[in-house]
C-alpha positions as MATLAB code, in Angstrom:
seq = 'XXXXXXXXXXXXXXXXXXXXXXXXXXXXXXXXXXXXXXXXXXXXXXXXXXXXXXXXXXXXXXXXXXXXXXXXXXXXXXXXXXXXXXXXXXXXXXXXXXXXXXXXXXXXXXXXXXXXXXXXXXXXXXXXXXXXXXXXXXXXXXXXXXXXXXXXXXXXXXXXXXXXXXXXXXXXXXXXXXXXXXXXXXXXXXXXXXXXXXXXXXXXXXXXXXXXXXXXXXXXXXXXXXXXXXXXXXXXXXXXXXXXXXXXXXXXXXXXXXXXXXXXXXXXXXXXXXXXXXXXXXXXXXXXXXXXXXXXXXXXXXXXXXXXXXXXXXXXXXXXXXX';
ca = [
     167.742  223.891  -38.055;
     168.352  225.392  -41.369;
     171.786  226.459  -40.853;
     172.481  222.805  -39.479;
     171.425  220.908  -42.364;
     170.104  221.526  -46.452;
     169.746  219.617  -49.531;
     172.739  218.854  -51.566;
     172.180  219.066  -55.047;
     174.895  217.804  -56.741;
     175.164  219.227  -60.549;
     175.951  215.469  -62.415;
     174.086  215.015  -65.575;
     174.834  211.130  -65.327;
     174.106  210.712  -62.177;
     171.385  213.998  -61.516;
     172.380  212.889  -57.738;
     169.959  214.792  -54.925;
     170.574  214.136  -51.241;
     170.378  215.478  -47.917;
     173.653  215.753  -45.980;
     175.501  218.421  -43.823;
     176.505  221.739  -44.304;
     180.301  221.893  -45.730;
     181.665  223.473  -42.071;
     179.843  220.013  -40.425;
     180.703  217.649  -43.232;
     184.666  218.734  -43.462;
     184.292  218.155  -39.036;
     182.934  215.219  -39.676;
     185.726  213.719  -42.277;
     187.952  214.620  -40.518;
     186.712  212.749  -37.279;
     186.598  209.591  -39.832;
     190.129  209.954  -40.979;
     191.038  210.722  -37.334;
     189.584  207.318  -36.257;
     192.279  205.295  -37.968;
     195.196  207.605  -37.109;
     195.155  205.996  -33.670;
     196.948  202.410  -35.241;
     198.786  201.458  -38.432;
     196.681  198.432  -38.702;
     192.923  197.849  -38.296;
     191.546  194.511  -36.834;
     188.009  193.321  -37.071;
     187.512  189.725  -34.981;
     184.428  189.145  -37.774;
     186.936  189.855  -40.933;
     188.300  186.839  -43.228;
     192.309  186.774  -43.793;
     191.734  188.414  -47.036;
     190.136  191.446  -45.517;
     192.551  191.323  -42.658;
     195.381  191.533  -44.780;
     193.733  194.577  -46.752;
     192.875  196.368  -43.606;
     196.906  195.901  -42.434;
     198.195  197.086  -45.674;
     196.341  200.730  -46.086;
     197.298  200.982  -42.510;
     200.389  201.758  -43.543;
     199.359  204.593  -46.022;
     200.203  207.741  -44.318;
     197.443  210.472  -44.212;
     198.021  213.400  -46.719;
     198.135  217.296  -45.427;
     196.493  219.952  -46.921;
     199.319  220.805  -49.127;
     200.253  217.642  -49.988;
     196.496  216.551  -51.065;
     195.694  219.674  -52.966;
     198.689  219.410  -54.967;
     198.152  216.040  -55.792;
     194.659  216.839  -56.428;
     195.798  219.708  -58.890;
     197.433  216.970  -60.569;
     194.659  214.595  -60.814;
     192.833  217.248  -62.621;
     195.776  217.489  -65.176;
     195.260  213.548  -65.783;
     197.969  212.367  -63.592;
     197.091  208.673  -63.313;
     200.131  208.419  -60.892;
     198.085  211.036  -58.674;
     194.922  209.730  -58.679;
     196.262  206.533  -57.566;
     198.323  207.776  -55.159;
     195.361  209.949  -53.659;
     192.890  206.909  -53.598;
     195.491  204.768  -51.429;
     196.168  207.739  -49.108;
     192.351  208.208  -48.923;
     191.020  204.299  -48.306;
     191.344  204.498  -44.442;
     188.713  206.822  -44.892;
     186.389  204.624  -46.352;
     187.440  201.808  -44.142;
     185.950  203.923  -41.192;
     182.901  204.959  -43.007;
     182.118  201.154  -44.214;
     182.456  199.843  -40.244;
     179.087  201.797  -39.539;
     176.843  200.207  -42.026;
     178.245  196.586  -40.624;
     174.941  194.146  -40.187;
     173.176  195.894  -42.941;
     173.075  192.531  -44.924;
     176.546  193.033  -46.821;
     180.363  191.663  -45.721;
     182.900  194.554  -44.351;
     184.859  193.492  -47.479;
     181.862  194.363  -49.742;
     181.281  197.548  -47.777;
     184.592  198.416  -48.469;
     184.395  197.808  -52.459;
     181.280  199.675  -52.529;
     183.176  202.606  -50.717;
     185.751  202.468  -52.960;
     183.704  203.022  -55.676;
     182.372  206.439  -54.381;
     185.832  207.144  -53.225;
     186.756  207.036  -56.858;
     183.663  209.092  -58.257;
     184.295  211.818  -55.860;
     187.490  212.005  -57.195;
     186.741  212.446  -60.345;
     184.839  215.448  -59.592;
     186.770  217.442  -56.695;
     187.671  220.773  -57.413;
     190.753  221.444  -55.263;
     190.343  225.474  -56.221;
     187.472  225.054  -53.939;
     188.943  225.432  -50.817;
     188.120  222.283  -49.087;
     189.110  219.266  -48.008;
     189.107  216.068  -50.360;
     188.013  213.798  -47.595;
     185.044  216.592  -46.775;
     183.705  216.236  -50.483;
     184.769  212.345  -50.810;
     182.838  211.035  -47.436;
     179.581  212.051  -49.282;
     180.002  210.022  -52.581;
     181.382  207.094  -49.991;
     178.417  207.322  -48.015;
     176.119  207.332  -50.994;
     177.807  204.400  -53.083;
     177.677  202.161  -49.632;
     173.757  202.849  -48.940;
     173.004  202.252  -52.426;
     174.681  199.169  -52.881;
     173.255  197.951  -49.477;
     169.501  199.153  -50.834;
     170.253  197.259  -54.153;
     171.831  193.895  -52.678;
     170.264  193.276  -49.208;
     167.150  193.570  -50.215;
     164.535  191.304  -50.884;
     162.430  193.348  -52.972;
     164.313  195.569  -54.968;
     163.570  199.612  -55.393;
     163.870  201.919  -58.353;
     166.805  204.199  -57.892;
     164.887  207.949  -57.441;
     162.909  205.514  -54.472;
     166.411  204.854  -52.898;
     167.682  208.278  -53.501;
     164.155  209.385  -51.568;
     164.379  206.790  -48.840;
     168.081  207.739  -48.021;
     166.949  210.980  -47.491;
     164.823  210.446  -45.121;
     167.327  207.966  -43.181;
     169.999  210.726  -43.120;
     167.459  213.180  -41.560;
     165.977  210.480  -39.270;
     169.849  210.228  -37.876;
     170.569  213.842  -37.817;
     167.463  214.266  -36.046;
     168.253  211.422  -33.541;
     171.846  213.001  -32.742;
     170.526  216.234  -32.531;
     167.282  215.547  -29.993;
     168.896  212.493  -28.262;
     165.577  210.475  -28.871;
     163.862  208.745  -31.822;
     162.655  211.447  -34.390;
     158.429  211.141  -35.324;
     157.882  211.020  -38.882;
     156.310  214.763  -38.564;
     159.831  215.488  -37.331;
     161.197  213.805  -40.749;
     159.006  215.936  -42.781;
     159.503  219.236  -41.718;
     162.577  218.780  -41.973;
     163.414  217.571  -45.426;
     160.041  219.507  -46.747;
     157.802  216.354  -47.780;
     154.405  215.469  -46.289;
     153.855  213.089  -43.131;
     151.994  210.783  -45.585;
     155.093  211.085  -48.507;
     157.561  210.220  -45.501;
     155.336  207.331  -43.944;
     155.115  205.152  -47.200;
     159.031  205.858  -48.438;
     159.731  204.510  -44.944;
     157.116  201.856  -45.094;
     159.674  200.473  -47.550;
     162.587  200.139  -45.964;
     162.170  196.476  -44.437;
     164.522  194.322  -43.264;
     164.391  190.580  -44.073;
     165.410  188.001  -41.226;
     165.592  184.177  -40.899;
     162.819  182.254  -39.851;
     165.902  180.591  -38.077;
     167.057  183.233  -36.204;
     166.965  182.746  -32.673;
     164.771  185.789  -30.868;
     166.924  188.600  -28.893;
     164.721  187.862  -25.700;
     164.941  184.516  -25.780;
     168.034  182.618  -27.894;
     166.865  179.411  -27.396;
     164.012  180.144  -29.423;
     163.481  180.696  -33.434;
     161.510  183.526  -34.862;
     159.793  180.882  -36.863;
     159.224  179.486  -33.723;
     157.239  181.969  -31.842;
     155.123  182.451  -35.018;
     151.373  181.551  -34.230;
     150.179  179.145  -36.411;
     146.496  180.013  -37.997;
     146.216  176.972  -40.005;
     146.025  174.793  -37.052;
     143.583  174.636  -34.083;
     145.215  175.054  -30.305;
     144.513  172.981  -27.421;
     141.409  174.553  -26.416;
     140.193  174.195  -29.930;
     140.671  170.584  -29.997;
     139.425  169.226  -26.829;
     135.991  171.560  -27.911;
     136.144  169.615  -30.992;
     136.659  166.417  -29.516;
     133.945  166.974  -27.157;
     131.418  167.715  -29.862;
     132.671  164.533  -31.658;
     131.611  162.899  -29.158;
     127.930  164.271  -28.680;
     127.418  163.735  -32.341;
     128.107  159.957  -32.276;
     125.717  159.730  -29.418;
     123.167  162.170  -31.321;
     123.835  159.810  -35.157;
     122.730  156.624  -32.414;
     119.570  157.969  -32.260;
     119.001  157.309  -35.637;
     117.843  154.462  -37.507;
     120.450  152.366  -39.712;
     119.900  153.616  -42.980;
     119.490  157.712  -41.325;
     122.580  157.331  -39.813;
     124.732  156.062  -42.819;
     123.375  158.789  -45.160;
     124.314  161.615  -42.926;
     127.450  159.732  -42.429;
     128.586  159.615  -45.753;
     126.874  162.918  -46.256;
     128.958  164.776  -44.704;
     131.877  163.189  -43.992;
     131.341  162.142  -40.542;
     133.018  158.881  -38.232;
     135.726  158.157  -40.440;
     133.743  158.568  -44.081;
     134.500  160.021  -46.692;
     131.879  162.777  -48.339;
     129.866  161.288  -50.897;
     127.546  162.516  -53.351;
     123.993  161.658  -53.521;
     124.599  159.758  -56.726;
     126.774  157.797  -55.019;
     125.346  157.002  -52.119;
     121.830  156.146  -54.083;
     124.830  153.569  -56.489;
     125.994  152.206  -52.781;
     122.394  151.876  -51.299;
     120.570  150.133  -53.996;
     118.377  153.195  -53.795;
     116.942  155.971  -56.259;
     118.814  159.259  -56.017;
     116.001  160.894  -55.043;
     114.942  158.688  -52.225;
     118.442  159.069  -50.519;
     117.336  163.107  -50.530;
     114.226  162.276  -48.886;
     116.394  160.127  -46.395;
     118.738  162.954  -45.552;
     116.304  165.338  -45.090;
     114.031  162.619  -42.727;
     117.607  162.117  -40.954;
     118.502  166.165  -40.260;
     114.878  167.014  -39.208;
     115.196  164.247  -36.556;
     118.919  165.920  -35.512;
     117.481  169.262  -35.438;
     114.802  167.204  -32.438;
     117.429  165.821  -30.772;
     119.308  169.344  -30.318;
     116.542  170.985  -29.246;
     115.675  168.797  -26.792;
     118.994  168.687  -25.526;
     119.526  172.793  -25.858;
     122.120  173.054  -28.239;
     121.858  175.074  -31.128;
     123.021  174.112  -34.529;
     125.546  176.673  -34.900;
     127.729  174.694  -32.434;
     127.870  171.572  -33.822;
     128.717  173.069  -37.122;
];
């Protein structure tokens, strides 16, 4: 596994990036597979893309692909501060990040955004590659795209936003959650993540804890698209069926229980607590209501529950029930 994958430490003071990603032999195979992708057509068509990205895709479709010689000497160049050179090797190189952006697609940012974002990297990589190297610029460039895409998608599709050395960690573990994937053809545990990138189970578990994803309420449900997700939310606030027809039930014993007392009984405990339609009152007013001391409508209430505490025993409820 070792010789398969490592961490990349990439030697920017601005930037002080760390990340895991490929060995060079695997990441030059892999940018090259990318640039391959779009060799196939001039033009690029995405049913989900606006005109204006259409008409972007169609025009660096026409940008032929640079070989080795061509890109290193234009690379040499770059390094000399040939601003016709750079721009020339950042058209001949977009295709790339075309290809690259179409994978993060329904991550919560536009193809056209993806792009931008790609762009960017595309640009930054540049501005470090070392053609004396020996390597391809697409090999060293598909890194920085990668890295400028999942950071912008970490930064704008989120609804909770993380401090940059949490997205740099989280990433990580992403990259070696899909390596892993490809590699054993099934989803990787999270003590798979952490032997591999050298963290603990527990370190791995809460970076990853973080990477929701938000959805609508409105969203219809993939088994069922006639339903919402809101909709299939249970709601606690509210009792079910069951729960009302119990409580209608017990309404109904308690009006034939508050019967069995006299007038003045009933209409305390009525007002007491709320009961037939009443609203609660206090014993101050009920006492201004009644014509009656405060203290006697106490006594009255108490007379009133002792004689409902009779009545349920007699008919073998307990208390706890009714309340």
């Amino acid at each position: 596994m070792n010789d398969q994958i490592d961490i990349l430490e990439e030697e920017d003071v601005a930037e002080g990036e760390e990340d895991l990603d490929l060995n060079e032999d695997q990441r030059e195979q892999e940018a090259e597979a990318e640039v391959a992708a779009g060799e196939e057509r001039e033009t690029y068509s995405y049913e989900s893309t606006g005109d204006v990205t259409q008409i972007y895709l169609n025009e660096i479709g026409h940008s032929p692909l640079l070989t080795p010689d061509q890109e290193r000497a234009l690379a040499r160049r770059v390094v000399q501060g040939d601003f016709e050179a750079r721009q020339k090797m950042i058209e001949h190189n977009l295709r790339l990040v075309v290809n690259i952006a179409k994978h993060y697609i329904n991550r919560g940012m536009t193809l056209l955004d993806l792009i931008e974002e790609g762009n960017i990297g595309l640009m930054h990589a540049l501005e470090k590659f070392d053609p004396e190297r020996g390597f391809r610029f697409s090999t060293y460039a598909t890194w920085w795209i990668r890295q400028s895409i999942e950071r912008a998608i970490m930064n704008q599709s989120r609804t909770i936003r993380l401090p940059v050395h949490v997205i740099k960690e989280l990433n990580v573990y992403l990259r070696a959650q899909r390596h892993l994937e490809a590699s054993l053809g099934h989803e990787p545990s999270l003590e798979d993540i952490s032997h591999l990138v050298g963290k603990s189970v527990d370190d791995v578990r809460r970076v990853m804890g973080l990477n929701e994803r938000v959805a609508s309420l409105d969203a219809p449900l993939d088994i069922d698209p006639m339903l919402t997700i809101g909709e299939s939310i249970p709601d606690d606030q509210h009792d079910g069926p069951e729960a009302i027809l119990q409580n209608a039930e017990v309404e109904r014993y308690v009006k034939e229980w508050l019967k069995q007392l006299n007038d003045k009984q009933r209409m305390v405990i009525e007002r007491r607590y709320g009961l037939n339609g009443y609203e609660i009152c206090t014993l101050e007013d009920l006492a201004a209501s009644l014509n009656l001391t405060r203290e006697r409508v106490r006594q009255i209430q108490i007379e009133a529950l002792e004689q409902l505490r009779r009545i349920l025993r007699r008919y073998g409820v307990s208390r706890d029930v009714v309340l």
